[in-house]
Each structure stands twice: as structure tokens, then as C-alpha cells.
N, C-alpha and C positions, 0 to 999 in steps of 0.2 A: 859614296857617302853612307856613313849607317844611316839607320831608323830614325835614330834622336836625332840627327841633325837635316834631313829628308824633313820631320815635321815640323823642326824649327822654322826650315824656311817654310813653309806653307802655311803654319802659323803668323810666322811677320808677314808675308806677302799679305794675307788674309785682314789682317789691323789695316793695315795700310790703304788698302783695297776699299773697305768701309771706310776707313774715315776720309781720303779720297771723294769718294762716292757719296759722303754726307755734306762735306763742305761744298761741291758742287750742286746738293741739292736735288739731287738724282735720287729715283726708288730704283731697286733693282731692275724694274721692269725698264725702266727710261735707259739706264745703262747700257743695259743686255740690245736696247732696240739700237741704239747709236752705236753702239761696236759690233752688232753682226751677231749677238751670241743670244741665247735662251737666258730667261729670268732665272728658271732654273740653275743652270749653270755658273752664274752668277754669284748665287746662293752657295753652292758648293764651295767654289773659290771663296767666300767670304765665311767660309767655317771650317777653310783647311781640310776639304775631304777629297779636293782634286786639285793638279797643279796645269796650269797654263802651260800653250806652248808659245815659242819666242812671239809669233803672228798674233796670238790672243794677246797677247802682254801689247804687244806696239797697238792692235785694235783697241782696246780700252783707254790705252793709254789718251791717245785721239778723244774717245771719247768725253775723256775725264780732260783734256787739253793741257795734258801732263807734259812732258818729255819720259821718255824710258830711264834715261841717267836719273833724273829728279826722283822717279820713282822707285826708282831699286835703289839709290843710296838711300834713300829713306827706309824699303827693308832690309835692306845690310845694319843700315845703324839700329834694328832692333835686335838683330842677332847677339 
């Protein structure tokens, strides 16, 4: 994948991520505690500066009480 589309996705993951995370009502830190991961980190994925691996994605996903599919066609469909 180039560059530009490496941050495309990480950018829609990122939208998605927050707003996910805001409809549920969740601060970073509440997230980060229910899926196993740093506030920090969190953070990062929510401003595209790091990308998940498949296990972080399914952990959050739980946390958020997503499914994985609901969650990534929702970042596909901002691509």
C-alpha cells in the first residue's frame, strides 16, 4: 500500500474510533481500561499516528460492543 492510502486508512479507522467511543460514552481512559490497552494509546489510534493490530481491533471492538465487520465497513465506507 503507499503512504497516502497507509494514512487514509488510519485516518477512517481514527473517525470511527472516536465516534464509536463517543456514542458509547466512553473517555479514552474508560476505553483503553475495557479493552486491555493505555489511554495513551488510545489517543494515538484516535489521531492516526498508530495502527492496531487485528487483536487490538477485536479488543476494542468488545469494548465498544461493536462486531469487527460493523466496524470496519464503517471504515471502508469512509475510504
Amino acid at each position: 500500500m503507499k503512504n497516502e492510502k497507509i494514512q487514509a486508512v488510519r485516518d477512517a479507522f481514527a473517525t470511527v474510533l472516536r465516534q464509536k467511543r463517543n456514542e458509547a460514552g466512553l473517555s479514552q481512559e474508560e476505553l483503553g481500561f475495557r479493552a486491555g490497552i493505555a489511554m495513551r494509546y488510545v489517543s494515538l489510534l484516535e489521531t492516526g499516528k498508530r495502527q492496531p493490530t487485528i487483536s487490538t481491533i477485536a479488543s476494542i471492538c468488545d469494548a465498544l460492543e461493536v462486531s469487527m465487520s460493523t466496524f470496519m465497513k464503517e471504515v471502508e465506507g469512509r475510504l
